[in-house]
C-alpha positions as CSV (number, residue, x, y, z in Angstrom):
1,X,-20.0,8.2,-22.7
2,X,-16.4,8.2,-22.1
3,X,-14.3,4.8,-21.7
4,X,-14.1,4.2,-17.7
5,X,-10.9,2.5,-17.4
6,X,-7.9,4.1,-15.8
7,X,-6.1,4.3,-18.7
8,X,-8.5,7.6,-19.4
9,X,-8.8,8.4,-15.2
10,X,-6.9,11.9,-14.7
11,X,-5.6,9.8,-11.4
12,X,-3.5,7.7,-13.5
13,X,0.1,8.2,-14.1
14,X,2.5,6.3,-16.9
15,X,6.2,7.0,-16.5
16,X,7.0,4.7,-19.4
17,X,5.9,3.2,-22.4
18,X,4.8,-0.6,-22.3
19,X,7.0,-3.3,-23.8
20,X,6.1,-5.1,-27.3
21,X,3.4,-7.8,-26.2
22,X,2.4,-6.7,-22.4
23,X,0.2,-4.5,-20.7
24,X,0.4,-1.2,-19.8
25,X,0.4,-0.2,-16.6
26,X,0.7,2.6,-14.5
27,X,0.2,4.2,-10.5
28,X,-3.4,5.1,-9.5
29,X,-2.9,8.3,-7.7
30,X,-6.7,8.9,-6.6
31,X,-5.3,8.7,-2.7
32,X,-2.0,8.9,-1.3
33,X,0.3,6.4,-1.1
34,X,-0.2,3.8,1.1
35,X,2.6,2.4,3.6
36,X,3.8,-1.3,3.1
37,X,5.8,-3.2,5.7
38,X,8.6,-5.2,4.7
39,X,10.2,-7.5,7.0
40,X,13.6,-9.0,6.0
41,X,16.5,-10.6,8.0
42,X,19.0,-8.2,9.3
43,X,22.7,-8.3,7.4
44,X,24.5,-9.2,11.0
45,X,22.0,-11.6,12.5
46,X,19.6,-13.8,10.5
47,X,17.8,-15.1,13.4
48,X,16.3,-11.5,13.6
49,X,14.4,-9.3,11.1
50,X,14.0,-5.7,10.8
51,X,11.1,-3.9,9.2
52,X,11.8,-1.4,6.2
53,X,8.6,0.9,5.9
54,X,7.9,2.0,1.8
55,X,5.2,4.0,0.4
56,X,4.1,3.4,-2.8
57,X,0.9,4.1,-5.3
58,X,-1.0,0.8,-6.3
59,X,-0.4,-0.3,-9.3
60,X,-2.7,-0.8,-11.8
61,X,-3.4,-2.2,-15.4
62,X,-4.1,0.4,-17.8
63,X,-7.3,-1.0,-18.7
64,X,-8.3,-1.8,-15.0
65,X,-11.3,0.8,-13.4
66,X,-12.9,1.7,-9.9
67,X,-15.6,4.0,-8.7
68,X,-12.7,6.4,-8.1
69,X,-12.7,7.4,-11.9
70,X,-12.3,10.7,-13.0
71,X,-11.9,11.6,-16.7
72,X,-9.0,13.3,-18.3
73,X,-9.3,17.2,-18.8
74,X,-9.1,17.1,-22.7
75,X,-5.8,18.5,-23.5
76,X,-5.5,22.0,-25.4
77,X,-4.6,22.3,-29.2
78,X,-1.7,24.3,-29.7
79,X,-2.5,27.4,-31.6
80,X,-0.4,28.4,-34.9
């Protein structure tokens, strides 16, 4: 049996290598991204706040899992 952590899920996605001494981590793409509301004062008036609206993929430790997981199609050997 295959090692259930995300770090071996197909849904997970690494643009980077960790730095010496911490985790690696990465974006669980098993569902789209979900919508996060940010509220921050506006530049002209403090008193009032506006709401910026990002979508991001949750991030997640490398060794982290779910019930989501789905293994990694084993990659092809290239042929000489």
């Amino acid at each position: 049996m295959s090692n259930r952590s995300c770090s071996n899920c197909d849904f997970f996605h690494t643009d980077r290598t960790p730095r010496p001494g911490t985790m690696a981590r990465g974006q669980c793409r098993s569902y789209p991204p979900v919508a996060i509301a940010n509220p921050r004062p506006t530049a002209t008036e403090g008193s009032r706040t506006e709401t910026l609206v990002l979508s991001r993929w949750p991030v997640v430790n490398a060794d982290d899992w779910c019930g989501e997981f789905s293994a990694k199609p084993p990659t092809a050997k290239p042929t000489a």
